[in-house]
MIMITOR-852223 format. One record per residue (C-alpha): residue in one letter; x, y, z. Coordinates in Angstrom, 3 decimals, m for minus. Example, Ala and Ser with C-alpha at 12.3 -4.5 7.8 and 13.67 -1.06 7.14 Angstrom:
<ketors>
 rest       c1       c2       c3
    A   12.300   m4.500    7.800
    S   13.670   m1.060    7.140
</ketors>
This chain:
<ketors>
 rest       c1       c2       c3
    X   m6.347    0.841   m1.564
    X   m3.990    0.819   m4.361
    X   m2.596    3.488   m6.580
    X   m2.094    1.456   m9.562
    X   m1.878    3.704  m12.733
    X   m5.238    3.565  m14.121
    X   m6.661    3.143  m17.820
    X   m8.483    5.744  m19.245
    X  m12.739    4.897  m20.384
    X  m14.625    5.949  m23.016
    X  m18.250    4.530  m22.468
    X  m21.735    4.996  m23.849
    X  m23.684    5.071  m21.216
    X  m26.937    4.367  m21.991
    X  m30.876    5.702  m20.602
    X  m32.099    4.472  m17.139
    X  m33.782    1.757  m18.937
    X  m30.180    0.218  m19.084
    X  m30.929   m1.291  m15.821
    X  m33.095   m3.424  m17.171
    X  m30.767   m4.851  m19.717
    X  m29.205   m7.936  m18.565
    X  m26.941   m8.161  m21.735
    X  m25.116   m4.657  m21.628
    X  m25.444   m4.604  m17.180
    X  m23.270   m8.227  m17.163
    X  m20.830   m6.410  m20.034
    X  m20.455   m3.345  m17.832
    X  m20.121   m5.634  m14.468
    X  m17.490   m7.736  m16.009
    X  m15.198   m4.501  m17.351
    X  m15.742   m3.077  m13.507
    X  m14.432   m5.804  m12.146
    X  m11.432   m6.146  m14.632
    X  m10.295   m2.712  m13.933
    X   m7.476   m2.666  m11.281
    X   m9.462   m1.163   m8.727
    X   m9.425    2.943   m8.520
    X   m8.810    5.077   m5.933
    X  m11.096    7.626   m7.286
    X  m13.359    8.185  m10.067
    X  m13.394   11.190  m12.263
    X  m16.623   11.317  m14.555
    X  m17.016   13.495  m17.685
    X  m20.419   13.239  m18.900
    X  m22.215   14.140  m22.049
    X  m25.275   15.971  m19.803
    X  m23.140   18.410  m18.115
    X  m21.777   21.145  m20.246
    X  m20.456   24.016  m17.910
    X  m18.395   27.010  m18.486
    X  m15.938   27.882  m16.802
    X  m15.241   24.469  m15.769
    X  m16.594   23.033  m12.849
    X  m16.843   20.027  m10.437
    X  m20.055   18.694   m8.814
    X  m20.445   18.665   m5.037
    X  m18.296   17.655   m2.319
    X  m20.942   17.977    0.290
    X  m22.966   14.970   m0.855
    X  m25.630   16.806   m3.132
    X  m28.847   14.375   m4.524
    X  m28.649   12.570   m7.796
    X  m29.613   14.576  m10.686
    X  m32.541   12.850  m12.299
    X  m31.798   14.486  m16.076
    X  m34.859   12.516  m17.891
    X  m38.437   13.015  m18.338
    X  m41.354   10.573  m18.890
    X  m40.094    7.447  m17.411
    X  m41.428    4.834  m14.948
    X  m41.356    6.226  m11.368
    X  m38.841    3.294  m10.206
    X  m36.249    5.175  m12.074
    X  m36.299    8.088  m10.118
    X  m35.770    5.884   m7.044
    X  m32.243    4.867   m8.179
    X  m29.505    5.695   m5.248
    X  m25.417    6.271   m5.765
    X  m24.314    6.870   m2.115
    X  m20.574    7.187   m3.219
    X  m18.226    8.759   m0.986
    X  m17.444   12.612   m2.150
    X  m14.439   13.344   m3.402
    X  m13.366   16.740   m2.075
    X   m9.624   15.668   m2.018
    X  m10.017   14.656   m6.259
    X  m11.047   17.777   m6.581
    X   m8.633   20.089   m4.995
    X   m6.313   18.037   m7.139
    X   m8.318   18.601  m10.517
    X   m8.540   22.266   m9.219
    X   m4.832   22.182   m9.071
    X   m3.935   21.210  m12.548
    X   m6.207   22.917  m14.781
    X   m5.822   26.579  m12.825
    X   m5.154   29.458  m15.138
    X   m4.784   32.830  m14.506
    X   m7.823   34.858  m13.376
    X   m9.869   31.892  m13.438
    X  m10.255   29.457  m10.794
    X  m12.205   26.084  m11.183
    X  m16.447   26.339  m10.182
    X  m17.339   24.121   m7.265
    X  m20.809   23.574   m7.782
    X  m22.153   22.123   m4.808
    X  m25.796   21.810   m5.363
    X  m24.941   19.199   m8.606
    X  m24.935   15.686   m7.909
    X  m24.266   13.364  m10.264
    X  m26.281   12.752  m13.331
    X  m27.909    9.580  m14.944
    X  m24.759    9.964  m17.884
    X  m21.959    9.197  m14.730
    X  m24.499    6.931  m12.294
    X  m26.227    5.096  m14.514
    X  m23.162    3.089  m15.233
    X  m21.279    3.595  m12.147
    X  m24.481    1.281  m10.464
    X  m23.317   m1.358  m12.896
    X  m19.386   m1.226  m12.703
    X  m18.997   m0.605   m8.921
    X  m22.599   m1.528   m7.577
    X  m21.124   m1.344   m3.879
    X  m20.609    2.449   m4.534
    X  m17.692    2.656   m1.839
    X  m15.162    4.201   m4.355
    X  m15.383    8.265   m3.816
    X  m16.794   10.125   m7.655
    X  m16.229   13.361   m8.644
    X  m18.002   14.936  m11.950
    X  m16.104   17.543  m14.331
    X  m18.376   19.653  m16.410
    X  m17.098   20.273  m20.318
    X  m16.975   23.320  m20.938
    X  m17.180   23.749  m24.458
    X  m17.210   20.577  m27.275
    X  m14.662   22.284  m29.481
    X  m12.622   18.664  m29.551
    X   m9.431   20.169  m29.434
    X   m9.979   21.850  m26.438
    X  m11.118   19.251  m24.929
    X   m8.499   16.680  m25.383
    X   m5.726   19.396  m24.002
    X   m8.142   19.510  m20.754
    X   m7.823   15.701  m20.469
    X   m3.977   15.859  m21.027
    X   m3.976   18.273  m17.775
    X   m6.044   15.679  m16.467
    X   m3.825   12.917  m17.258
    X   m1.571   13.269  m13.838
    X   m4.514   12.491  m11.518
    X   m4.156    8.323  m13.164
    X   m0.486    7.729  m11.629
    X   m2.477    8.095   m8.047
    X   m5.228    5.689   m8.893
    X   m7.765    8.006  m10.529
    X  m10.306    6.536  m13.175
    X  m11.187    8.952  m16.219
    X  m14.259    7.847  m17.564
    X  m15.808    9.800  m20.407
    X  m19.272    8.689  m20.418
    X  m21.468    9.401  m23.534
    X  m22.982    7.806  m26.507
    X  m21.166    6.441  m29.630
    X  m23.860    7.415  m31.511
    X  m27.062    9.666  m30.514
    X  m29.692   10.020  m32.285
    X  m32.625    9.670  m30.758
    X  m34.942   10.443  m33.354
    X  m33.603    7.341  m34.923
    X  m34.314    5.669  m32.100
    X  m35.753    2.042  m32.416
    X  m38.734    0.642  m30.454
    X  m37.206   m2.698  m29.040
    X  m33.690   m3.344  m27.811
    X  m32.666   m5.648  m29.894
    X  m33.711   m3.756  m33.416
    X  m31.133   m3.377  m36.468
    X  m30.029    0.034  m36.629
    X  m29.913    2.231  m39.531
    X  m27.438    2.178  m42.022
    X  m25.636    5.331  m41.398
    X  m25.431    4.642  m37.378
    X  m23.811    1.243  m38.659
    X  m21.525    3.118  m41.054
    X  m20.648    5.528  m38.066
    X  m20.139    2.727  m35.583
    X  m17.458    1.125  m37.984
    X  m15.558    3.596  m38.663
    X  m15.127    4.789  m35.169
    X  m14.498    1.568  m34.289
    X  m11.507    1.335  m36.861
    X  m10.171    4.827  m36.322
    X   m9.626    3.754  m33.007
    X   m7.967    0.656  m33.541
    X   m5.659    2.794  m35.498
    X   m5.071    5.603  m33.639
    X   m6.096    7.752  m36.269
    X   m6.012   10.890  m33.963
    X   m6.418   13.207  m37.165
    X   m9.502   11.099  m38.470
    X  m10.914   11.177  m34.760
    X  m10.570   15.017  m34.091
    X  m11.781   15.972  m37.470
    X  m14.927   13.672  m37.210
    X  m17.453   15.907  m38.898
    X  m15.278   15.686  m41.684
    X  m14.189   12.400  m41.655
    X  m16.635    9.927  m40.348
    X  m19.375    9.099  m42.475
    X  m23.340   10.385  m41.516
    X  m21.402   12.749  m38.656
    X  m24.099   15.010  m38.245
    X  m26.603   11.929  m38.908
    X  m25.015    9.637  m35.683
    X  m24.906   13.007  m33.740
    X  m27.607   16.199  m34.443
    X  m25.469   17.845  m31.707
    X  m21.828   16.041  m30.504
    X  m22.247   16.385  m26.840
    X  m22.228   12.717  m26.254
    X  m19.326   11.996  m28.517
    X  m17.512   14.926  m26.656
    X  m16.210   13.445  m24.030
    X  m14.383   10.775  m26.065
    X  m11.434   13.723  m26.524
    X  m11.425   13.654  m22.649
    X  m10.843   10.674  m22.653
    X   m7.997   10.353  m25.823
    X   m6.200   13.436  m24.462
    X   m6.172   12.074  m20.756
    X   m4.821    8.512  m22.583
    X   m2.490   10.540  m24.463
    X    0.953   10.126  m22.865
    X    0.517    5.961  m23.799
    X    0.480    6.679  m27.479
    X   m2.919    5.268  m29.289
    X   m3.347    2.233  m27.674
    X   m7.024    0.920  m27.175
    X   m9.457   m1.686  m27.560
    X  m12.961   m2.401  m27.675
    X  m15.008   m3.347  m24.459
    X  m18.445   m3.782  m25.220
    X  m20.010   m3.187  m28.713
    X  m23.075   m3.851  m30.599
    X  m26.441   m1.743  m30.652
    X  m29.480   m1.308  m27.994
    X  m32.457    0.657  m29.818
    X  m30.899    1.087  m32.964
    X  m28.032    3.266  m30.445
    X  m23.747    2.107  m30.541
    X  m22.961    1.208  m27.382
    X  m19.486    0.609  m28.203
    X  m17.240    1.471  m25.347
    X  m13.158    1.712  m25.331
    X  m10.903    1.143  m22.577
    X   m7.416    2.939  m23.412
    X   m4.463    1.875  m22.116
</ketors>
C-alpha cells in the first residue's frame, strides 16, 4: 500500500440517480483510477453538519440512506469499506483542543454525499473511509479545520470534500441533459475561474463575490466543504484544475482536484 502524498478533492457528488448516469459514472471512474492510490479516505460531506466535530463509526455502522421518494433499488446500494478506526485516532489527534475532544459517532455510517461517489471511484470498496462532520459553514472556519487536516495526506490519506457546485433544487430540471439557468451558468463560471486563479479572497467571500450566490445555493452546505478542501490543499499554494464539469438537471457538477 503506498503512502504517496495525496491530492486534495473537491467533488459534487450528485443524487442516487447518478448511478444511472453513464456519462458522469465513466468521468468519476477514470479520476479514481488516476489518483495514486490512497491509503485511506477521509470524506467531508455536505449532509452531515455536526457540532462539536465528529467522525462516523468505526464499528461498521449501515449506510445512511439520506433521501426520500426514490426507486426502492436505491436503497439496496452497499459500501462494505473497511473502517477506519486508525484515520480516526489520527484526525482525533490533530484537531484536539482544550476541553473538547472529537465525537465518535458510532451509529453513523456513511451517507449517499460520501458513497454515492466512492461506488464510482473505488467500486472494489477495499480502501478503509472515514466521514468528518462540519461543524459549522462559517468558510473560514472551515478551511483552518482542513489545514489541521492537511498532515493526514503525507501518509496516504485522500480529503475529499463532497458537495454540489451549485444546489438548487428548486431549479432543478426534469431531464439530465437540460440547459441550466442563467444564473447557475453565471455561478458555474466564475467558480470555475476563481479557481483557476487562486482567488482565495474571491472564493471565501462568495456571497459577496460570485454572482446569483444565494440563487446557486438557498443554503451553502454543499459548497461548504469546498473550504475543507482549499484549506487541507493549502500548504501547495493555489494550484488546481478542473476534473469533470458540465451540468446534470440543470445542477454544476464541476469537480476540482488540487494539487
Amino acid at each position: 500500500m503506498t503512502t504517496e502524498r495525496q491530492p486534495v478533492l473537491f467533488l459534487s457528488h450528485g443524487a442516487p440517480p447518478l448511478a444511472d448516469d453513464a456519462r458522469w459514472t465513466a468521468e468519476l471512474g477514470t479520476w479514481g483510477k488516476d489518483l495514486p492510490r490512497p491509503k485511506r479516505i477521509l470524506m467531508v460531506s455536505a449532509h452531515w453538519e455536526s457540532a462539536p466535530i465528529a467522525v462516523s463509526s468505526t464499528t461498521g455502522a449501515p449506510l445512511v440512506y439520506d433521501f426520500w421518494g426514490f426507486p426502492q433499488k436505491y436503497y439496496e446500494t452497499r459500501y462494505d469499506a473497511p473502517v477506519a478506526p486508525e484515520l480516526a485516532d489520527d484526525v482525533a489527534k490533530l484537531i484536539a483542543t482544550p476541553g473538547q475532544s472529537l465525537v465518535r459517532d458510532e451509529s453513523r455510517g456513511l451517507d449517499h454525499g460520501a458513497y454515492v461517489p466512492l461506488v464510482e471511484m473505488f467500486p472494489e470498496a477495499d480502501i478503509p473511509v472515514l466521514q468528518l462532520s462540519m461543524p459549522t459553514l462559517d468558510p473560514q472556519q472551515l478551511y483552518e479545520l482542513g489545514k489541521k487536516l492537511a498532515p493526514l495526506r503525507d501518509d496516504g490519506t485522500l480529503i475529499v470534500g463532497s458537495g454540489f457546485t451549485t444546489h438548487n433544487l428548486s431549479c432543478m430540471q426534469p431531464s439530465a441533459d437540460a440547459a441550466p439557468a442563467a444564473f447557475m451558468s453565471e455561478f458555474d463560471h466564475w467558480a470555475a475561474e476563481a479557481m483557476a486563479k487562486g482567488d482565495l479572497d474571491a472564493l471565501m467571500d462568495f456571497g459577496h463575490t460570485a454572482p446569483a450566490a444565494q440563487l446557486a445555493h438557498p443554503r451553502t452546505e454543499h459548497w461548504a466543504p469546498l473550504y475543507v478542501a482549499l484549506g487541507a490543499a493549502a500548504s501547495d499554494g493555489s494550484a488546481s484544475h478542473t476534473v469533470i464539469d458540465g451540468f446534470w438537471h440543470g445542477l454544476s457538477k464541476r469537480s476540482w482536484q488540487l494539487l
